[in-house]
C-alpha positions in Angstrom: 111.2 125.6 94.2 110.1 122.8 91.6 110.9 119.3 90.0 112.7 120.0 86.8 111.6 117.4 84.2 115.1 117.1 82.8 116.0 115.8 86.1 112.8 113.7 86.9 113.5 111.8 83.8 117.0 110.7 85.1 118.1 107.3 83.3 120.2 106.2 85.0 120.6 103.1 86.7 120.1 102.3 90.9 123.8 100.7 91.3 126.8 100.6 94.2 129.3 103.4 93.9 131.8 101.0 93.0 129.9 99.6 89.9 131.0 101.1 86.6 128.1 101.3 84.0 128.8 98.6 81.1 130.9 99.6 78.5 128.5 97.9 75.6 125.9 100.3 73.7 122.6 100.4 75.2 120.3 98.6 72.1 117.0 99.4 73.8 115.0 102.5 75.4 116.5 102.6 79.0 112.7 102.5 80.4 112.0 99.7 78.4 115.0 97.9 79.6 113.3 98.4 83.0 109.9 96.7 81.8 111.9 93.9 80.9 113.7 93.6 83.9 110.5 93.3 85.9 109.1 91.2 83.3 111.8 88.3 83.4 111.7 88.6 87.3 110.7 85.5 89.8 108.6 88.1 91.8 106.8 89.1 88.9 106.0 85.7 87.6 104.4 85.0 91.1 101.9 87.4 90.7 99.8 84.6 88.8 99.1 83.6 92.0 98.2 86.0 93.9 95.0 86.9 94.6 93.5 90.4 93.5 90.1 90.5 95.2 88.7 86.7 94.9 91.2 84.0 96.6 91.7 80.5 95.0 88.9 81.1 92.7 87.6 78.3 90.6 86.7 80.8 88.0 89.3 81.2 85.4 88.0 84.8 84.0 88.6 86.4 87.5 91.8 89.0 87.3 94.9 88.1 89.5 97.8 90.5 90.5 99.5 89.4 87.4 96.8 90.2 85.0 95.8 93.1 87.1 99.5 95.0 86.6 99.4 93.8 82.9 96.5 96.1 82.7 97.3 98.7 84.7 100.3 99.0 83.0 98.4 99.5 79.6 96.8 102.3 80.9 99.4 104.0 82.3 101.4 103.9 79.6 98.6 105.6 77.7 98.5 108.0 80.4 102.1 108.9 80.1 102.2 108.6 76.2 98.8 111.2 76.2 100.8 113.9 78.6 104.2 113.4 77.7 103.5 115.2 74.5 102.8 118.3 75.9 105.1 118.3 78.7 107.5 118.2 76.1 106.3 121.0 74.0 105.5 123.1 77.4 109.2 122.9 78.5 111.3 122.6 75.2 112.6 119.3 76.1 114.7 118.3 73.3 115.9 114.7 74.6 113.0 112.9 75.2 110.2 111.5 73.4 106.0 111.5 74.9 107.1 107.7 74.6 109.4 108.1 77.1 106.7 108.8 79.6 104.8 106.2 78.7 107.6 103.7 79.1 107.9 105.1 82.2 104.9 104.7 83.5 104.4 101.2 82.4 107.4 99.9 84.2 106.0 101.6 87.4 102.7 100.0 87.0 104.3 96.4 86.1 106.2 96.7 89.3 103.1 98.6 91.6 102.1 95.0 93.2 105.2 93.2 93.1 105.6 93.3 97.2 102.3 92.1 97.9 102.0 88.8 100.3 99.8 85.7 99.9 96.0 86.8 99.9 96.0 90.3 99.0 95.6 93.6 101.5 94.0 90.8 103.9 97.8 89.0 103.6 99.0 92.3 105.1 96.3 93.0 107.5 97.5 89.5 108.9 101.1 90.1 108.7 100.4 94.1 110.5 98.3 91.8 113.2 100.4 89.2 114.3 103.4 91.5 114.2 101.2 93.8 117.1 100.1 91.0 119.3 101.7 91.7 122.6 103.5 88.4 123.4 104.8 88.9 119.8 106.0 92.7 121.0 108.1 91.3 123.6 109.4 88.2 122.0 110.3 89.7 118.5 111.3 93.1 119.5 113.5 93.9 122.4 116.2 96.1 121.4 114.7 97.0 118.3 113.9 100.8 117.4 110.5 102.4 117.2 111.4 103.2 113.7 112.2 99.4 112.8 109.1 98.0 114.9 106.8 100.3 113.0 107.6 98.6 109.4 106.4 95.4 110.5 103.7 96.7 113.0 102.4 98.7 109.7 103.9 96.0 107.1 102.6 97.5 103.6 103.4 95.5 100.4 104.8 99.2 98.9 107.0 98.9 100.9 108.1 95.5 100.0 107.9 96.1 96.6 110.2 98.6 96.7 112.5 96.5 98.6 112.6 93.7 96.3 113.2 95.8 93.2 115.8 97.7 94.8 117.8 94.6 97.2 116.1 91.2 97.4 115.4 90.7 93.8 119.5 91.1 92.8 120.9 92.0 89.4 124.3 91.4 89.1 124.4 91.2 92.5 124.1 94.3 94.2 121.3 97.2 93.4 118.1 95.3 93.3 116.9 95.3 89.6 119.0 98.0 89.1 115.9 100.0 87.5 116.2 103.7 86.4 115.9 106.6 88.9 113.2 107.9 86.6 111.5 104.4 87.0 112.0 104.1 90.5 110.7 107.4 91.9 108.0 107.0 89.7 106.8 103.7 91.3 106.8 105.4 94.8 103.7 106.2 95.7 103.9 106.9 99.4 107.4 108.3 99.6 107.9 108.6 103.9 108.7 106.0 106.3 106.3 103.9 108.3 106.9 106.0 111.2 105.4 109.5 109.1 102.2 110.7 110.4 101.1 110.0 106.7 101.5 106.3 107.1 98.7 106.5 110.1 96.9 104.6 107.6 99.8 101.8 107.2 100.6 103.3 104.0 104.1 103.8 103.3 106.5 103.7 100.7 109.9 102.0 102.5 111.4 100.3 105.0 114.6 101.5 107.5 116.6 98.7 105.2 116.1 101.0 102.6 116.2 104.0 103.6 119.4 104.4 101.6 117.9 103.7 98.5 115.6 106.4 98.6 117.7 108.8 99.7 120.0 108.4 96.7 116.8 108.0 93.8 114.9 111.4 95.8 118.3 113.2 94.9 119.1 111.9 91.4 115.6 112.7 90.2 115.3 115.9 92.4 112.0 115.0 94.7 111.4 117.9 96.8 111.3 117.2 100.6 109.4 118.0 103.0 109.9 119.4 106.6 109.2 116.1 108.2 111.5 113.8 106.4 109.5 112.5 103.6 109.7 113.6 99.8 106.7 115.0 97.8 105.8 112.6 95.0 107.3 112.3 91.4 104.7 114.0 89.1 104.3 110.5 87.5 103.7 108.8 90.4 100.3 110.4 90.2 99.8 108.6 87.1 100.3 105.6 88.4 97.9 105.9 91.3 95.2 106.7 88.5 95.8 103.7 86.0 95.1 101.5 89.6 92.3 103.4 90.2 91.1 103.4 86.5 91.4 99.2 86.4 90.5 98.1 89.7 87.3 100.2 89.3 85.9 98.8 86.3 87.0 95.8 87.3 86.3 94.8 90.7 83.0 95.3 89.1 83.5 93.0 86.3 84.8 90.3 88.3 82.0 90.4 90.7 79.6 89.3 87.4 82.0 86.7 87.4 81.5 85.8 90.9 78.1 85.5 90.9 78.0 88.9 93.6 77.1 91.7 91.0 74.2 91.6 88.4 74.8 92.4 84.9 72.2 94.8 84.5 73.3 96.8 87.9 76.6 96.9 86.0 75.2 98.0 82.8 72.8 100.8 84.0 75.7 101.7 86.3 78.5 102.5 83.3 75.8 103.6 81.1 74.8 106.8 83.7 78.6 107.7 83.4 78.8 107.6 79.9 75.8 109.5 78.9 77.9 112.5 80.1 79.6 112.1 77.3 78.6 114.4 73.8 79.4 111.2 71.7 77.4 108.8 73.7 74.5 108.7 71.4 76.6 107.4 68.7 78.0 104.8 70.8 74.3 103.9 72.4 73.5 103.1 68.8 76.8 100.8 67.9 76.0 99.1 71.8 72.3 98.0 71.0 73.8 96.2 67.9 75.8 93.7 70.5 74.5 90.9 70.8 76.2 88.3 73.7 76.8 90.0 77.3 80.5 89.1 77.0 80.8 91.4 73.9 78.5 94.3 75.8 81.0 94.0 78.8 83.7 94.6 76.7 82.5 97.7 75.0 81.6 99.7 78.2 85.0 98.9 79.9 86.5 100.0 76.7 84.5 103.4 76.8 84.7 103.8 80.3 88.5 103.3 80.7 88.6 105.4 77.4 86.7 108.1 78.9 88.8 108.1 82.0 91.7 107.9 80.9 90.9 111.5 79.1 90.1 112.9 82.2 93.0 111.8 84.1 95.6 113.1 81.9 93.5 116.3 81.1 92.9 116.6 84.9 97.0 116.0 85.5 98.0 119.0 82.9 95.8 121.3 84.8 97.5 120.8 87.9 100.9 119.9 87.0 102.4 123.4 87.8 101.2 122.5 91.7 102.0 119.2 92.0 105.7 119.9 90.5 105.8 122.6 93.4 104.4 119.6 95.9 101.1 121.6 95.9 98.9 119.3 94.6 98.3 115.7 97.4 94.9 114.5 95.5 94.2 111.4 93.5 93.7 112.8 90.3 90.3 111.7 89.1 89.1 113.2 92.7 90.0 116.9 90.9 87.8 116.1 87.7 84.5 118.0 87.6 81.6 116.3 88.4 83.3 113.0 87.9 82.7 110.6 91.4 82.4 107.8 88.9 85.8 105.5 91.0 84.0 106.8 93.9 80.8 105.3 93.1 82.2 102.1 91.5 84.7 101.7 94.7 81.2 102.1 97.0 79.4 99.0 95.3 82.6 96.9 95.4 82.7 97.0 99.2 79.1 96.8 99.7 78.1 94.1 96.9 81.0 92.4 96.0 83.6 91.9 98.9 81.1 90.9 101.2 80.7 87.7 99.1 80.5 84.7 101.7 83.0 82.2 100.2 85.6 85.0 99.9 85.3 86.1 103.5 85.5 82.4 104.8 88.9 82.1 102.8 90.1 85.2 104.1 89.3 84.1 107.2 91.4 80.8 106.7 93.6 82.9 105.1 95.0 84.7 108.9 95.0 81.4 110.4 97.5 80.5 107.4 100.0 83.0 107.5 99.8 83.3 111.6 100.7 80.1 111.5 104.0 80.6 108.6 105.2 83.8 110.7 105.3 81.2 114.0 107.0 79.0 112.5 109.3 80.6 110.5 110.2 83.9 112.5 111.6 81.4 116.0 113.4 79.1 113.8 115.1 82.1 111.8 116.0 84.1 115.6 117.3 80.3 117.1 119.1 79.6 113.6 121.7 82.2 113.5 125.0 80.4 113.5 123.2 77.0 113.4 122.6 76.7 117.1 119.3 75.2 117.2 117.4 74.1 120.4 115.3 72.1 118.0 115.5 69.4 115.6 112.2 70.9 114.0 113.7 74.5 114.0 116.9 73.5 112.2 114.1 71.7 109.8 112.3 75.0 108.9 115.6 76.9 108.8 116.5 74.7 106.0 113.4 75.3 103.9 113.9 79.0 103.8 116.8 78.5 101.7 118.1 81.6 100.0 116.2 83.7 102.5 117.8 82.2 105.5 119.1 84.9 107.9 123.3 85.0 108.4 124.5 84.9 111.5 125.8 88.3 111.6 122.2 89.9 110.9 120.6 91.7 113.6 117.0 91.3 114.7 115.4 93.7 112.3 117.5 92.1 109.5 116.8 88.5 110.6 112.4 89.5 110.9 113.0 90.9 107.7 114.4 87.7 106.1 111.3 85.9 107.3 108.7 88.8 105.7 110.8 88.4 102.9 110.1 84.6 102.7 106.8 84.8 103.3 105.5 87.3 101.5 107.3 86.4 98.4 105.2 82.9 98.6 101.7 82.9 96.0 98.7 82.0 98.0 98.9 78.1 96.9 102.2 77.9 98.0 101.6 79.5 101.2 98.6 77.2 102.1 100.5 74.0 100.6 103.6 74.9 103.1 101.2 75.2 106.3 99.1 72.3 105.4 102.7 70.0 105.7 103.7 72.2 108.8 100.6 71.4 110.7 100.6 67.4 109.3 97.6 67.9 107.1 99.2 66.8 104.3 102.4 65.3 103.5 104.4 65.2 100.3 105.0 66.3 96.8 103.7 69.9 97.5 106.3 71.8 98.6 108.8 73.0 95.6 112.7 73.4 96.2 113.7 76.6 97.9 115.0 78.1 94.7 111.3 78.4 93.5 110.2 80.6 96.1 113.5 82.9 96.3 
């Protein structure tokens, strides 16, 4: 068996049963649409404020997640555009345009950080931390399944993402965004529960609350599943997973000039040895000596880097697209490219040169002490606050300020826990230290924005 491509480009829209489609001509692509959706979203806007790699920086130049999925999103879209093409030609498909990829792509890689909490993968190392303290195992879940205590003992902010595009984030009112199946299975990176064996790295793709969901998007695109109740990944998905890999590559490097934590010149000599492998480097060593300020030399070797990687992505991704369409194929893509350990290399400096960097440890540091201190807080007032029955004036207090997010009384344990992730990790790092700052008296007033603004 294999993913047909007619099928895996399904667009149509993630909606209730009882929802008819609109009646109105659609005036734009249906994957555009989607971009547009995530665009205009709160979630999406929040993303300015959210850190990357380098919390509460006071250098403007530094990438956030916002700017970091703008970029991704330009590559993958170049990605898709580049393959689409010939996927095309290779399987006569007569209704779709190679932009259709592209578009397809993009609106994946727009929406491929949208779940992430305050302060980056260290936000959900906290969140997985406090979530496995034991006092915290026997307060928070009694009665609770192993299934359901494994997404927040594993919390991942795919798996977020995915539920705010699909039910937090409403369109309409039911649906999530309502995005295209095409859109959505794309986006899915890590399509098994937290309870697969693959998630033994906390890397999953969705939660038991939306289980659903991804039951009904892995049958409208036709993702092939696998004997241990996971699916095998859309072939785009891949594409995805290399236009991350392609940005945050080049530029955790680029950030950590920025930052003080990486030299120029180790940078230079370091994107230099990869292009040299090149047969038109010599004509580009040439144009580079002509350069004269290190902003504009920056510039040119992340252009010709992401150029040149981008070439061997898609190149690499036609090779093997037979296999992974058969769910052979469970590599990052630029691993596969001969002779290439250039995100390899550029990954290894990162970690040793750049996110060792003292004044972005201390802040991470701070940064558990912050969000411990939220999930306290907010998780017993939201179990004591079901059907306003409150044993505290202070818990009916912090009830109130979650607003929208506020549990009902008829939701269950899981459902209520999930209310407060969803409040919490929907908060940009600012916001999340301004609110704890109050909570603990450390400051008082004017910080705090209504409840709306934080939905």
């Amino acid at each position: 068996m294999r993913m047909q491509w007619n099928k895996l480009l399904n667009n149509k829209r993630l909606r209730r049963p009882n929802e008819k489609p609109s009646s109105r001509p659609l005036k734009l692509n249906p994957f555009q649409l989607d971009q547009e959706r995530i665009i205009f979203s709160q979630p999406f806007r929040r993303l300015k404020d959210k850190t990357q790699v380098h919390p509460f920086s006071d250098n403007d130049h530094v990438r956030t997640r916002l700017t970091h999925s703008l970029e991704v999103a330009t590559v993958g879209q170049s990605l898709g555009t580049l393959v689409g093409s010939e996927i095309i030609e290779r399987y006569e498909l007569k209704n779709f345009k190679s932009e259709d990829f592209g578009n397809i792509i993009k609106a994946a890689c727009l929406a491929h950080d949208i779940g992430n909490p305050p302060f980056g993968h260290i936000g959900e190392e906290a969140v997985r931390e406090w979530f496995n303290e034991k006092e915290n195992n026997e307060k928070l879940f009694e009665e609770m399944t192993k299934a359901k205590r494994s997404d927040f003992q594993r919390f991942d902010g795919n798996a977020q993402g995915f539920r705010i595009i699909t039910q937090t984030e409403n369109y309409k009112g039911n649906g999530g965004l309502q995005l295209t199946f095409a859109t959505l299975a794309t986006l899915m990176k890590y399509p098994w529960p937290s309870t697969h064996n693959k998630a033994n790295k906390n890397k999953f793709g969705f939660f038991q609350s939306e289980q659903n969901y991804i039951e009904e998007i892995a049958e409208q695109v036709g993702l092939l599943p696998t004997r241990d109740g996971a699916w095998y990944r859309h072939p785009l998905a891949y594409l995805v997973e290399a236009a991350d890999d392609i940005c945050y590559a080049i530029i955790d490097l680029e950030d950590g000039i920025d930052m003080g934590a990486l030299s120029f010149r180790y940078y230079e000599e370091f994107i230099k040895g990869y292009l040299k492998q090149d047969k038109e480097y010599e004509g580009w060593e040439s144009e580079y000596k002509n350069l004269e300020t290190t902003k504009q030399k920056i510039s040119y070797l992340r252009n010709k880097a992401i150029t040149k990687l981008i070439e061997e992505a898609s190149e690499s991704w036609l090779k093997h697209e037979v296999d992974i369409s058969h769910g052979n194929f469970e590599y990052p893509l630029l691993d596969k490219v001969e002779g290439n350990g250039f995100v390899q290399d550029a990954k290894k400096i990162a970690k040793e040169e750049i996110f060792i960097n003292h004044k972005k440890i201390y802040i991470e540091i701070a940064s558990y002490k912050i969000l411990y201190g939220l999930l306290d807080a907010f998780s017993e007032a939201a179990l004591q606050g079901k059907g306003d029955d409150f044993e505290s004036g202070k818990n009916k207090r912090l009830f109130t300020l979650m607003g929208e997010d506020a549990p009902k009384s008829e939701c269950s344990r899981y459902e209520t826990l999930m209310k407060v992730i969803d409040f919490i990790s929907g908060m940009t790092d600012r916001f999340a230290l301004g609110m704890y700052r109050q909570l603990d008296g450390i400051s008082l007033g004017g910080m705090t924005p209504a409840p709306l603004e934080i939905k």
